[in-house]
N, C-alpha and C positions, 0 to 999 in steps of 0.2 A: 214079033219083037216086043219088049216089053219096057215100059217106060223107065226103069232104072238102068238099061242096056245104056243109055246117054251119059249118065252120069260120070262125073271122076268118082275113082275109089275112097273113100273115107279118109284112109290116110294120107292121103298126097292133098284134100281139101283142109284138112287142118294142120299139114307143116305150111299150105300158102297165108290161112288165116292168120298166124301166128308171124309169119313175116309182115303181113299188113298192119300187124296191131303191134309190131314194134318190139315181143318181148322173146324174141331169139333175133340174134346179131343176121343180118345179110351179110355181112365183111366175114365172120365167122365161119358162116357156112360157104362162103365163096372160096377161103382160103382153104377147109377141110377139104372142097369136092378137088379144088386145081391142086391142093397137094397131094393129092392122092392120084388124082391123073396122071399128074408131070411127076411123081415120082415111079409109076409103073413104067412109064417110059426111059425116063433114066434108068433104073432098072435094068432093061433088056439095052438097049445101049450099052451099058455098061457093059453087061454079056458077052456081048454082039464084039468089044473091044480089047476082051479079056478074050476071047478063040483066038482073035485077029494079031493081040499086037503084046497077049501075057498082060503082065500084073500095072506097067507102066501104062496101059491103053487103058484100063479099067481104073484106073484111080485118074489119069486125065479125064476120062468121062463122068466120070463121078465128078469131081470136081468143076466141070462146067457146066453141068447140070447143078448143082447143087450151090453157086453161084447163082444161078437165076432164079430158083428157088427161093432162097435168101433174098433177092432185090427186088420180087414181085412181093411174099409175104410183107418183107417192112411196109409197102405200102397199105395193104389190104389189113393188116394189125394197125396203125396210122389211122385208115378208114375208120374202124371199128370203134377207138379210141375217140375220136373226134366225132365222129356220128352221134355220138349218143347225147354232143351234149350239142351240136352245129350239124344236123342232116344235110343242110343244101351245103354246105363251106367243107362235107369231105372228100369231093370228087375233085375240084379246089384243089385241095392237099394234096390229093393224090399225083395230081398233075405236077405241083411243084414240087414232092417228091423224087419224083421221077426224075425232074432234070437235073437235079442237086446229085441223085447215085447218080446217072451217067457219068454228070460230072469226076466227081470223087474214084468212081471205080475206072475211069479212064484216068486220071492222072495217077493215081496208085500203077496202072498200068506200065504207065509211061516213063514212070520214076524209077518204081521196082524191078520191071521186066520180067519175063514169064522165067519161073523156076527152069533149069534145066536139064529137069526129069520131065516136067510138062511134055506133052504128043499133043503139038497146037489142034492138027488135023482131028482128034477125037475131042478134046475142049471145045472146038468152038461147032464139031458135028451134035454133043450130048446138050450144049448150050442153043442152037435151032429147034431141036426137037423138043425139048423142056421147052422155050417158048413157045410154040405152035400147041401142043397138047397143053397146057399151061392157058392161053387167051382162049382157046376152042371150050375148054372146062368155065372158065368164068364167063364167057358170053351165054353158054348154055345156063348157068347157075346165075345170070341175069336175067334170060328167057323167062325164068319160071320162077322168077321175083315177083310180089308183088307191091309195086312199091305206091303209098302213100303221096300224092302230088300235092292235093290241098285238102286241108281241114272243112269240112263243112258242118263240121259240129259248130264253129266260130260265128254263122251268121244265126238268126234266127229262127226258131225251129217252124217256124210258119211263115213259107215266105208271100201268101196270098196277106196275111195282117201286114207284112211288111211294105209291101205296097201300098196298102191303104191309109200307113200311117204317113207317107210321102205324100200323098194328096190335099 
């Protein structure tokens, strides 16, 4: 076996390089990878709705898949937005994002009530499976974050003098 058999591949060490030093977005490529996930899954959903139930199954699916699409992005665009200039204050955001749509897209709900052309049964089936391939994509696309905790450019670059001058 030979000593570079260990190693990561080149390019997977310099897209994590490049997230640690801050000059490609995390929020960006978190939203690229989970929209592209949660969209192949609504996708076949969709499919899957349109054998099942014609053109009214596939556009309810589409439609609540494509709802949570929309209410996961705003926040992970939010992230992105805020991160750059507040890193620890956008997960923060994120959080009080989050309860704000609940809020808002449940009373919209409530007010409005579901069209009726909507096939709740396919909305809120395309709407589980977008969130599950959806957080399963961003947790992975955290996994293999690498994120910056503390600066240690900030104390001294010698910390045996640093000591010394304490004494």
């Amino acid at each position: 076996m030979s000593a570079s058999s260990h190693r990561p591949a080149r390019s997977s060490r310099a897209s994590r390089a490049t997230a640690a030093s801050g000059t490609e977005s995390l929020w960006l490529r978190l939203l690229a990878l989970s929209s592209a996930v949660a969209g192949v899954g609504l996708l076949l959903t969709s499919v899957v709705a349109w054998l099942l139930n014609g053109g009214l199954g596939a556009l309810s699916a589409f439609c609540g898949g494509l709802l949570v699409m929309v209410f996961f992005g705003i926040s992970l665009l939010a992230g992105h937005l805020i991160g750059r200039r507040n890193p620890s204050g956008a997960v923060g955001l994120m959080a009080g994002l989050y309860f704000v749509k609940v809020i808002v897209f449940g009373v919209l709900f409530l007010v409005l009530g579901p069209p009726s052309w909507l096939l709740g049964r396919w909305f809120v089936t395309a709407a589980v499976v977008t969130v599950i391939l959806w957080q399963v994509a961003e947790l992975y696309g955290f996994s293999k974050a690498r994120l910056l905790i503390f600066n240690e450019r900030k104390g001294p670059e010698n910390p045996s003098s640093a000591s010394e001058e304490r004494s």
